[in-house]
SEVO-176264 format. One line per 8 residues: number of its first residue (from 0); their letters; for each residue x, y, z of N, C-alpha, C, CB. Coordinates in steps of 0.05 Angstrom, whole numbers, plus 5000, padded with zeros to 4 digits. Glycine has a CB too. Layout:
! residues N
NUM> A> X,Y,Z,X,Y,Z,X,Y,Z,X,Y,Z | ...
END
This chain:
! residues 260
0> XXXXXXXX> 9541,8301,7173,9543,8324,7191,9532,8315,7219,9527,8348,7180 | 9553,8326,7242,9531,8323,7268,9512,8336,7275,9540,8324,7289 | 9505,8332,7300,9484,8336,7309,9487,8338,7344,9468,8314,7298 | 9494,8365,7352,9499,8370,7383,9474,8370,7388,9515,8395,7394 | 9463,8365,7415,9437,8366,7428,9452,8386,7463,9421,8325,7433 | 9444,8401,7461,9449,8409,7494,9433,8393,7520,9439,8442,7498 | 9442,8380,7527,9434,8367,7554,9434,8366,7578,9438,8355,7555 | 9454,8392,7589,9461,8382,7610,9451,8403,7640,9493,8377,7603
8> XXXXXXXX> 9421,8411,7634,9417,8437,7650,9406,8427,7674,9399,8460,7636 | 9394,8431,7690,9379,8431,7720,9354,8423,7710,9378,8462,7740 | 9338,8441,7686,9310,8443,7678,9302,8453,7716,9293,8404,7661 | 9304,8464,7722,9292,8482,7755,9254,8484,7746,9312,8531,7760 | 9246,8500,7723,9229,8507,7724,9200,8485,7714,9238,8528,7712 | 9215,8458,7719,9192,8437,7712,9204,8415,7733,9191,8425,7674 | 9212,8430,7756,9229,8409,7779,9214,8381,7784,9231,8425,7811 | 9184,8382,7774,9173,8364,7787,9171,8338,7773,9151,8372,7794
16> XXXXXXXX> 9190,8340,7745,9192,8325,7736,9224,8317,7731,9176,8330,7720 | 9237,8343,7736,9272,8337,7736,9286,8332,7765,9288,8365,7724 | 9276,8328,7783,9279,8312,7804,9294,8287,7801,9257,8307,7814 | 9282,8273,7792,9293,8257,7782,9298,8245,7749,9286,8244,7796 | 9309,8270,7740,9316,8266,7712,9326,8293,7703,9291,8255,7693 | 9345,8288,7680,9344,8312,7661,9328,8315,7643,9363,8316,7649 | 9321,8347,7645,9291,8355,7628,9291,8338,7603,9290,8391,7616 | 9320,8342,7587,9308,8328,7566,9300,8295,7561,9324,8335,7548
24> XXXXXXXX> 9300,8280,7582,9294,8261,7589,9269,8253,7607,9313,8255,7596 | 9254,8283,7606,9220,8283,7609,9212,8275,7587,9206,8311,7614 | 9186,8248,7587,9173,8239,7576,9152,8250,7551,9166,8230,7593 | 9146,8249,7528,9117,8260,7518,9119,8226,7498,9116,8303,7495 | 9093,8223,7499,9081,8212,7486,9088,8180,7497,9086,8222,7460 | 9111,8173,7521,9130,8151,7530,9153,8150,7508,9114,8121,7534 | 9160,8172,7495,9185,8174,7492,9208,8201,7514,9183,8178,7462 | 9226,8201,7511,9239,8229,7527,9234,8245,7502,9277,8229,7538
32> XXXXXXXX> 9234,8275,7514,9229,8297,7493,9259,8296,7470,9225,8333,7512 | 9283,8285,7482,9310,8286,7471,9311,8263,7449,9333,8283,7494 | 9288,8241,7453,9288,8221,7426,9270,8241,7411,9272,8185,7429 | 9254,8254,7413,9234,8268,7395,9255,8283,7375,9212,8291,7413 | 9274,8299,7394,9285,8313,7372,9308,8299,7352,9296,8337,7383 | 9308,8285,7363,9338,8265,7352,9325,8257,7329,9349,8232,7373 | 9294,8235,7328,9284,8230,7310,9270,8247,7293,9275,8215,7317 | 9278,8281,7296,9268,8302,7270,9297,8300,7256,9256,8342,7281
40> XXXXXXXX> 9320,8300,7274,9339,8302,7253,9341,8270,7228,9369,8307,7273 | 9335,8255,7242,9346,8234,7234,9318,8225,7210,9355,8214,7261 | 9306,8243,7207,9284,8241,7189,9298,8249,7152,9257,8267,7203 | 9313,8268,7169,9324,8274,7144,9358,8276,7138,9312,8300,7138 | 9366,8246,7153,9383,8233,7155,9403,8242,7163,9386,8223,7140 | 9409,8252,7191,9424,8263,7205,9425,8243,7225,9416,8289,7211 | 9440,8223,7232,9444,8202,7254,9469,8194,7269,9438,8180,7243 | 9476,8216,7271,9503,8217,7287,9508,8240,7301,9526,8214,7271
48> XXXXXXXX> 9496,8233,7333,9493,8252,7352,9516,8257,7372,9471,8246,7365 | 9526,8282,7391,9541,8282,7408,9520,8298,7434,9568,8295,7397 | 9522,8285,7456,9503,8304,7472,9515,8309,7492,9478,8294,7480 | 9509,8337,7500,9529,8351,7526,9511,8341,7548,9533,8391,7528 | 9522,8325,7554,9506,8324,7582,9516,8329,7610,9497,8301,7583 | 9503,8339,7632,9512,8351,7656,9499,8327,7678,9501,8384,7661 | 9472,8345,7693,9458,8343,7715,9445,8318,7703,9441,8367,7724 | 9453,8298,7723,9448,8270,7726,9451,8251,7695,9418,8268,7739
56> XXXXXXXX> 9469,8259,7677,9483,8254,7661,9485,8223,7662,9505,8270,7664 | 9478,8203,7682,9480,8169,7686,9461,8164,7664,9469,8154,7717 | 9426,8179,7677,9410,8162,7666,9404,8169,7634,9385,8161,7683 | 9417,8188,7622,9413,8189,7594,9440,8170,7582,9412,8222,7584 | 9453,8160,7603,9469,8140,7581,9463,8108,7589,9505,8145,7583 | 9447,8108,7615,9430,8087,7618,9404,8083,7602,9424,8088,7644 | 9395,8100,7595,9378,8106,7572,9388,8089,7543,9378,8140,7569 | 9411,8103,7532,9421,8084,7506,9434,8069,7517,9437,8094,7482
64> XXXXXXXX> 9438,8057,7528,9452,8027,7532,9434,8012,7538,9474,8023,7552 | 9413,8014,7542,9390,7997,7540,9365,7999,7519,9380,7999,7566 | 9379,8013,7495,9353,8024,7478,9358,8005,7465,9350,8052,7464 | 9380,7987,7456,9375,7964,7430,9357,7945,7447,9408,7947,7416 | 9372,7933,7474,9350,7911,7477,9331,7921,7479,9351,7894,7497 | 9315,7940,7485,9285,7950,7488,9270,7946,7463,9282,7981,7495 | 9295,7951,7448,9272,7951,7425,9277,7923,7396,9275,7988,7410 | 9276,7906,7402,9289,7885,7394,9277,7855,7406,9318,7890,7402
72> XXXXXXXX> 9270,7835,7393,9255,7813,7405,9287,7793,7412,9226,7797,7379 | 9288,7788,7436,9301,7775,7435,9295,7741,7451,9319,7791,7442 | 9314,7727,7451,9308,7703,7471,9330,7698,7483,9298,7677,7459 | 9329,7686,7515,9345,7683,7537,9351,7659,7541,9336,7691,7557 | 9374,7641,7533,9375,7619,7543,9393,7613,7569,9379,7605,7524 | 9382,7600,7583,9394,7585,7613,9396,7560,7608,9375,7586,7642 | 9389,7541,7588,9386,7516,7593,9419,7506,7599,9369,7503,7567 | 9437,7513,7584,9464,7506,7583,9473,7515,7608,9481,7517,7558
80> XXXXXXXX> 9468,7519,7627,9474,7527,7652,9497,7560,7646,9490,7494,7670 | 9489,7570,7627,9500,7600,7627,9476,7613,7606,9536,7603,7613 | 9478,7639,7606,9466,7664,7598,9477,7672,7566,9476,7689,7623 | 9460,7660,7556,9465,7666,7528,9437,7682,7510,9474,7636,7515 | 9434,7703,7491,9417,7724,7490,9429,7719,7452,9425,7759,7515 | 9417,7715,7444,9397,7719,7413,9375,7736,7405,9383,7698,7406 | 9388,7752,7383,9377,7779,7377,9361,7763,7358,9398,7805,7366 | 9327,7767,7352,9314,7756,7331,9315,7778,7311,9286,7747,7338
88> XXXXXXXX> 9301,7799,7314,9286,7829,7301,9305,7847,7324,9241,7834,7306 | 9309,7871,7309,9314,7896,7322,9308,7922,7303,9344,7896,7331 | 9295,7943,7314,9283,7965,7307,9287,7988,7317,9264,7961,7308 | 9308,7992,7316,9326,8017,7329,9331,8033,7302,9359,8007,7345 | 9329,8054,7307,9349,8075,7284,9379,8063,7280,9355,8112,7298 | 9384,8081,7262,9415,8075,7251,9427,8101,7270,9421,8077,7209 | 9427,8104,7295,9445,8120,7307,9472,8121,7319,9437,8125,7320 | 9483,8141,7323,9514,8136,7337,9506,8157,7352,9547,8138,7318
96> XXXXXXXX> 9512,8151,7379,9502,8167,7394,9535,8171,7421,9467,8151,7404 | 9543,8190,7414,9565,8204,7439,9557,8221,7457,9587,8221,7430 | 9552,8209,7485,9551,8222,7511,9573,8226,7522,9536,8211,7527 | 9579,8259,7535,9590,8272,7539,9582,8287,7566,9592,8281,7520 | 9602,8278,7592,9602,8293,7621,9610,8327,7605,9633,8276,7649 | 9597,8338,7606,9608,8364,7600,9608,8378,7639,9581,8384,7571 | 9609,8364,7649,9598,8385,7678,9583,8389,7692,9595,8403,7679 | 9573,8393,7710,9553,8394,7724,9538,8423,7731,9561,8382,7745
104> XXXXXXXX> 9559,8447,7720,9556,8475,7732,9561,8490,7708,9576,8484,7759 | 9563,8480,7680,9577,8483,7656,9561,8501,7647,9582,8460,7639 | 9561,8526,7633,9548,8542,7619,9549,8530,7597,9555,8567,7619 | 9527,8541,7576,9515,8526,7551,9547,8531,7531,9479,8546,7535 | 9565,8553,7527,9590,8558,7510,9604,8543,7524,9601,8587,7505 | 9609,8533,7552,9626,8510,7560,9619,8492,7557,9632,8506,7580 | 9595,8481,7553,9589,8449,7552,9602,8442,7513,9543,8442,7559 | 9596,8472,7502,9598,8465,7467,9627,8459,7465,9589,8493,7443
112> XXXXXXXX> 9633,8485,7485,9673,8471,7478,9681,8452,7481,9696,8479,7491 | 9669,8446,7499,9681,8412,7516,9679,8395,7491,9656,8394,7546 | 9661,8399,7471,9657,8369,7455,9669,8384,7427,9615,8354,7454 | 9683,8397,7437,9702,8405,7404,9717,8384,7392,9726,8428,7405 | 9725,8365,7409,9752,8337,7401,9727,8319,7386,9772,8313,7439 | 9709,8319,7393,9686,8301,7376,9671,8318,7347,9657,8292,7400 | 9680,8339,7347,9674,8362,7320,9697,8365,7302,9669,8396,7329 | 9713,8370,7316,9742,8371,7307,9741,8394,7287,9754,8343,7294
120> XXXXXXXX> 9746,8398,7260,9737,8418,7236,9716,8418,7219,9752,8420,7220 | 9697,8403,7226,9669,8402,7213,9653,8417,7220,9657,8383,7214 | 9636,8426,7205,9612,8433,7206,9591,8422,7213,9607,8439,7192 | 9568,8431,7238,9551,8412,7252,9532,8430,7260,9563,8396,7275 | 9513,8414,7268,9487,8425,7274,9481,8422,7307,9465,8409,7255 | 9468,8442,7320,9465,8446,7341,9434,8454,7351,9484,8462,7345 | 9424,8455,7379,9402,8451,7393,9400,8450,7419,9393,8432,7388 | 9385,8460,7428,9375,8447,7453,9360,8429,7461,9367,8457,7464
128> XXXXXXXX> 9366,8406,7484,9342,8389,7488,9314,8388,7502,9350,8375,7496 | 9304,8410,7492,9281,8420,7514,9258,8431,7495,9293,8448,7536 | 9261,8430,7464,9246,8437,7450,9239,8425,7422,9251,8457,7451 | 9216,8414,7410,9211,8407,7389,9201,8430,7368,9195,8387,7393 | 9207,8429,7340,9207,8443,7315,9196,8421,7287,9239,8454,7311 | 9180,8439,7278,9179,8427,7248,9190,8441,7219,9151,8423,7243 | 9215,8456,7233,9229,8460,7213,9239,8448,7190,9243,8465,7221 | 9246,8451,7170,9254,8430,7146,9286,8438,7151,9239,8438,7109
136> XXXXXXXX> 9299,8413,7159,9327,8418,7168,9345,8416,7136,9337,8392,7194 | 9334,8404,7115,9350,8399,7101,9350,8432,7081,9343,8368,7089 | 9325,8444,7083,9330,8478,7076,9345,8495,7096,9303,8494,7074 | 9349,8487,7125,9366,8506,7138,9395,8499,7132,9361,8507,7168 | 9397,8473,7124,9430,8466,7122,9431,8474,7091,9442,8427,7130 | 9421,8487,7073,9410,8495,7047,9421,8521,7045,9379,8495,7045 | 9407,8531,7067,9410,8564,7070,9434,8572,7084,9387,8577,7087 | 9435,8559,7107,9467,8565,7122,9498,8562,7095,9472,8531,7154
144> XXXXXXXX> 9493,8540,7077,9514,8528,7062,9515,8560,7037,9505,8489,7048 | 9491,8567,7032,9496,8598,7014,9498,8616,7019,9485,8608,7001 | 9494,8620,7046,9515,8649,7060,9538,8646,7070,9506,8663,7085 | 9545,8624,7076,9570,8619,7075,9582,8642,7103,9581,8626,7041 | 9569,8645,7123,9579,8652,7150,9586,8636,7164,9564,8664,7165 | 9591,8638,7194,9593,8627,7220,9577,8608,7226,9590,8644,7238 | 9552,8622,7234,9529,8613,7244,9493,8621,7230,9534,8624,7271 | 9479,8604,7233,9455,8603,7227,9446,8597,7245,9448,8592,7209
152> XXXXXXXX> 9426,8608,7267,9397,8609,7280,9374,8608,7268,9393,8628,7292 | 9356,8586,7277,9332,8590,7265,9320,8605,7285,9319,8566,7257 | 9305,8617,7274,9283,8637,7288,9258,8633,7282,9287,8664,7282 | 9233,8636,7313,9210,8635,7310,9196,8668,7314,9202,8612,7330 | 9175,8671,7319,9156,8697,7325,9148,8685,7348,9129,8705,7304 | 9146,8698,7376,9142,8680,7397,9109,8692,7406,9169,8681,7423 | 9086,8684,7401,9063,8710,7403,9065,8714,7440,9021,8698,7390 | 9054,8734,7434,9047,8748,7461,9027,8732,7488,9032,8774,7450
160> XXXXXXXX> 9035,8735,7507,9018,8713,7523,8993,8739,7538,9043,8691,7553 | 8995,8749,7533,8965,8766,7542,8951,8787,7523,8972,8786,7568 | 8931,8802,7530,8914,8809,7510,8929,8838,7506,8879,8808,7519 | 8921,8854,7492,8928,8879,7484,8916,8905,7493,8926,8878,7461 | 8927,8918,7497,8899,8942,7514,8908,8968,7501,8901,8949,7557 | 8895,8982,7490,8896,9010,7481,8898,9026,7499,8877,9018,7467 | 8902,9044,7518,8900,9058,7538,8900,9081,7535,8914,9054,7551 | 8888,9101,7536,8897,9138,7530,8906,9149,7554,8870,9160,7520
168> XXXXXXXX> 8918,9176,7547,8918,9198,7570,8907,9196,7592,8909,9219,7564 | 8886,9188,7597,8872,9190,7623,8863,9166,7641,8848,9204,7617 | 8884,9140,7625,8886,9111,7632,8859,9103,7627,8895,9105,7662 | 8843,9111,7613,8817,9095,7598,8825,9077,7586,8801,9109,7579 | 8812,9053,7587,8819,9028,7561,8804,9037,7528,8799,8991,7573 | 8818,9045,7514,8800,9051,7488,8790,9026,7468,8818,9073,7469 | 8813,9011,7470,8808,8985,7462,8815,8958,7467,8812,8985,7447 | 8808,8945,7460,8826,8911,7468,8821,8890,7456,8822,8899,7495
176> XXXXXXXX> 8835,8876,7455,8832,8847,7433,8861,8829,7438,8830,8858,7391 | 8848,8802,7435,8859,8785,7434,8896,8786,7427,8842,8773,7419 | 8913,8767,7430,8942,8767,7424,8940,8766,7403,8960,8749,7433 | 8964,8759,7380,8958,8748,7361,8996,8742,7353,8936,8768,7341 | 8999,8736,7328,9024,8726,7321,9036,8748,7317,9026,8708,7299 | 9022,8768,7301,9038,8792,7296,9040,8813,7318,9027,8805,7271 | 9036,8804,7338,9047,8820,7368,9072,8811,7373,9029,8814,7396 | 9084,8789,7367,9106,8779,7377,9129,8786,7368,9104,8756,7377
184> XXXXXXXX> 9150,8776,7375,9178,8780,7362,9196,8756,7359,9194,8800,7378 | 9211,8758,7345,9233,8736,7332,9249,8725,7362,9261,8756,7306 | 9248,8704,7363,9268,8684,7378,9280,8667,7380,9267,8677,7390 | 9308,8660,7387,9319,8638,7388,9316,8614,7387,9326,8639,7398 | 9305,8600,7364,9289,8567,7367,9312,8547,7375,9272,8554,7334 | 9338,8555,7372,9358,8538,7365,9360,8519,7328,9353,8517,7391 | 9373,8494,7340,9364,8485,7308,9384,8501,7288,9328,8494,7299 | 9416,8505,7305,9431,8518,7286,9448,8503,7269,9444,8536,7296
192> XXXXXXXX> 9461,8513,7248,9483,8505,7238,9513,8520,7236,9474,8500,7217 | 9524,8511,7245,9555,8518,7254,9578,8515,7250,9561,8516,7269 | 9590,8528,7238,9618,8522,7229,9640,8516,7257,9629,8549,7208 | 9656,8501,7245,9685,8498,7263,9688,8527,7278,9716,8491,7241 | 9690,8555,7272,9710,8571,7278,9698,8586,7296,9721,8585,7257 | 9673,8573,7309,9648,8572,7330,9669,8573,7358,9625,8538,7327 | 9689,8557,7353,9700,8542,7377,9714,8569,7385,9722,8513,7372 | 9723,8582,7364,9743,8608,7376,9731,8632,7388,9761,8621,7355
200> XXXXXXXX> 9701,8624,7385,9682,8650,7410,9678,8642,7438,9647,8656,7402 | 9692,8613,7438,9682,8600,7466,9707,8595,7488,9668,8570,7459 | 9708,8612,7500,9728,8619,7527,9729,8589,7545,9711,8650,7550 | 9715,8578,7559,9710,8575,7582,9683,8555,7597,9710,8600,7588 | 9685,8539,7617,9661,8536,7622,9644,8550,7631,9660,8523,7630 | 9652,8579,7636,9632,8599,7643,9621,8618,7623,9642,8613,7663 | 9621,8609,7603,9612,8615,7575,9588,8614,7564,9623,8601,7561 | 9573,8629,7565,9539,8633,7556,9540,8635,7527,9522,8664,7568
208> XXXXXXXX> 9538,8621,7523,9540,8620,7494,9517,8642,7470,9536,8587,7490 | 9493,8647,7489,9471,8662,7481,9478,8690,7484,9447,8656,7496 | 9494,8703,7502,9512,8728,7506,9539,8730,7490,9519,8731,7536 | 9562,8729,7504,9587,8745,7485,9582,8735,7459,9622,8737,7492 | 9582,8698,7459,9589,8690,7433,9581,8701,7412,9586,8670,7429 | 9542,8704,7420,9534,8710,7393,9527,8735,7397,9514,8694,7380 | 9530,8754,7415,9537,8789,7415,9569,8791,7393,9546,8802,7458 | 9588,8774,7397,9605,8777,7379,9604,8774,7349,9619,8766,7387
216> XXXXXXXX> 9598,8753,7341,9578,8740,7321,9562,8760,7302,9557,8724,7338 | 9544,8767,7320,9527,8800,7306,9544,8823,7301,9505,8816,7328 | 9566,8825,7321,9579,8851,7310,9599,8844,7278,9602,8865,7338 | 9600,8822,7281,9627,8811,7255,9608,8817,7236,9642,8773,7252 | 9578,8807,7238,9560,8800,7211,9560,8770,7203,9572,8815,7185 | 9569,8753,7220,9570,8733,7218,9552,8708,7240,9595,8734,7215 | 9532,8724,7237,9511,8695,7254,9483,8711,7234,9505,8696,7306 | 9473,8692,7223,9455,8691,7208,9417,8682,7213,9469,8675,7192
224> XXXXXXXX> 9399,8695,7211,9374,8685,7223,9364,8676,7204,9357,8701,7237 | 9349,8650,7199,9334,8629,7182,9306,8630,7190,9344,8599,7186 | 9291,8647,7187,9263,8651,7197,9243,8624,7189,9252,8680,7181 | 9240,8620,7221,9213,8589,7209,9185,8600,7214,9214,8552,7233 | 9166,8596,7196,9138,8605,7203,9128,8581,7213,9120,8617,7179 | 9130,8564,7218,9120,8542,7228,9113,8530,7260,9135,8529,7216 | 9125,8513,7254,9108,8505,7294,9137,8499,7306,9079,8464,7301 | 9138,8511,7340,9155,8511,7347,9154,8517,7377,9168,8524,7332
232> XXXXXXXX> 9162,8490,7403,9146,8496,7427,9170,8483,7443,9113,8482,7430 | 9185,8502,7466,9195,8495,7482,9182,8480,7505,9205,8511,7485 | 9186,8464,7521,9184,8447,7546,9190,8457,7568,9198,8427,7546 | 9188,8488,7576,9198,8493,7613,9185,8484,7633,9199,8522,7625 | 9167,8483,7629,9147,8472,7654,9120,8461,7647,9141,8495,7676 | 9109,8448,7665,9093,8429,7661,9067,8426,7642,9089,8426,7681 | 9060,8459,7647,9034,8469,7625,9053,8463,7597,9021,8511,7628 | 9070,8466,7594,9080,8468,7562,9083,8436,7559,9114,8487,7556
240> XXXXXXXX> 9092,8417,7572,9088,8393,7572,9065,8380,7573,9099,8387,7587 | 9050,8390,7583,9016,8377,7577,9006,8389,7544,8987,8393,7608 | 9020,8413,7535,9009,8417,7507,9021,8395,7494,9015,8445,7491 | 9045,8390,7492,9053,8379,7473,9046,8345,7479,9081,8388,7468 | 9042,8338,7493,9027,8302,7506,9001,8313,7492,9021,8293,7552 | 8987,8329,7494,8960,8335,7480,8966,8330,7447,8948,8369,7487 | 8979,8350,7433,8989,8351,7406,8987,8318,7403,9021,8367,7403 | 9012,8301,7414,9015,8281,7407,8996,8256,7407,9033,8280,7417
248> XXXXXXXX> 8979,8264,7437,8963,8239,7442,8933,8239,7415,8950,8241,7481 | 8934,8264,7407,8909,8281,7390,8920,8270,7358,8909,8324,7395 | 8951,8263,7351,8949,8253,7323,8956,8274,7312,8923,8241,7312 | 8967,8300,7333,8969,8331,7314,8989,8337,7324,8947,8359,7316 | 9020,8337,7321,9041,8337,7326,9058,8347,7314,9045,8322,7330 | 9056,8374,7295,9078,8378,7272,9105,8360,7264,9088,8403,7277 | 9105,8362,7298,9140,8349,7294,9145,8331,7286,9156,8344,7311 | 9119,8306,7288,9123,8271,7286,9127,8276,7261,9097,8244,7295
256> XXXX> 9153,8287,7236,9144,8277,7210,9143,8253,7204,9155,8286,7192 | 9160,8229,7223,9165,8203,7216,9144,8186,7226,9190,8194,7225 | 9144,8166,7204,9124,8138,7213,9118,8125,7234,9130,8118,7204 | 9143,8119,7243,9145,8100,7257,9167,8106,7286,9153,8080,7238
END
């Protein structure tokens, strides 16, 4: 099964790092956040990626075309008066990785259509590249395969970012206390699974894929929510990027399930 990654946005709200890059090719730990997620799928052997990519779309394919030699001992010879390169060791995943110009101005349902010729009638899994999960992917592709719908969303509880205030009639504070989890509500983590017939909600590159498609979707009864209680943290801007460099540099990372 694949594995779409959405790639191809502005990231505006962490500019100071997408300046020169696409978000998902902001750093944590000196990897990009877009190997992080690649390597949750591929934990549980999902290694054959397609990625929509847009805004500055070069350096994420300058990125894999230079990821075998990076990671691989090799030796250079000149002596013969030409350029000859011997691979000793190499330590790369077993990936196949398809980058995809989806556009530069492409809404998220246009960038998915665009890469329908690389889906063709399969069933695949989808994401954005801007956020890590410790979902167990091999129970969402579990759960999606026995309802037998459209679509499956995983869903988080997103808690509340400020405290709570009781207030009465006469704007007195009666009480107050902290956020908590059960203030929050269910949200879009991504991390879906999707059938082929996905393609026939998607018009256009001006296609939001988070509006009609799956407003349509809900009215059929056919997009499904996979509730994760677990850990689950988008990347918009820079405070959310210093948590998760913290998580990681600290040895407490839900997401790293892999070794190595």
């Amino acid at each position: 099964m694949k594995v779409v990654l959405l790639a191809g946005g502005f990231g505006t709200r962490i500019s100071e790092e997408t300046q020169v890059k696409p978000k998902p090719m902001v750093e944590i730990g000196g990897k990009p956040i877009l190997w992080h997620i690649m390597k949750e799928y591929s934990y549980y052997g999902y290694n054959e990626f397609i990625i929509c990519a847009g805004y500055k779309q070069h350096i994420i394919k300058e990125w894999f075309a230079n990821y075998f030699l990076y990671n691989s001992n090799v030796t250079f010879d000149f002596t013969k008066g030409k350029d000859s390169m011997f691979i000793h060791d190499q330590f790369c995943e077993p990936w196949k990785v398809t980058v995809v110009d989806t556009g530069l101005n492409t809404m998220t349902g246009g960038r998915l259509k665009r890469i329908q010729p690389y889906v063709k009638d399969e069933t695949f899994m989808m994401t954005y590249g801007d956020a890590v999960c410790d979902v167990n992917i091999a129970e969402l592709v579990k759960f999606h395969r026995k309802h037998g719908k459209t679509a499956t969303l995983t869903s988080v509880m997103l808690k509340q970012q400020k405290g709570i205030l009781d207030i009465g009639g006469d704007g007195a504070v009666k009480a107050f206390r902290e956020k908590s989890l059960a203030d929050g509500v269910p949200v879009n983590a991504g991390y879906m699974v999707l059938e082929p017939d996905i393609f026939s909600y998607l018009e256009n590159d001006q296609t939001i894929f988070e509006k009609v498609p799956l407003e349509k979707l809900v009215h059929k009864g056919e997009l499904i929510s996979y509730m994760h209680n677990g850990f689950w943290q988008c990347m918009d801007n820079k405070r959310e990027k210093d948590i998760l460099e913290k998580l990681l540099k600290e040895g407490k990372a839900p997401w790293k399930t892999w070794d190595v």
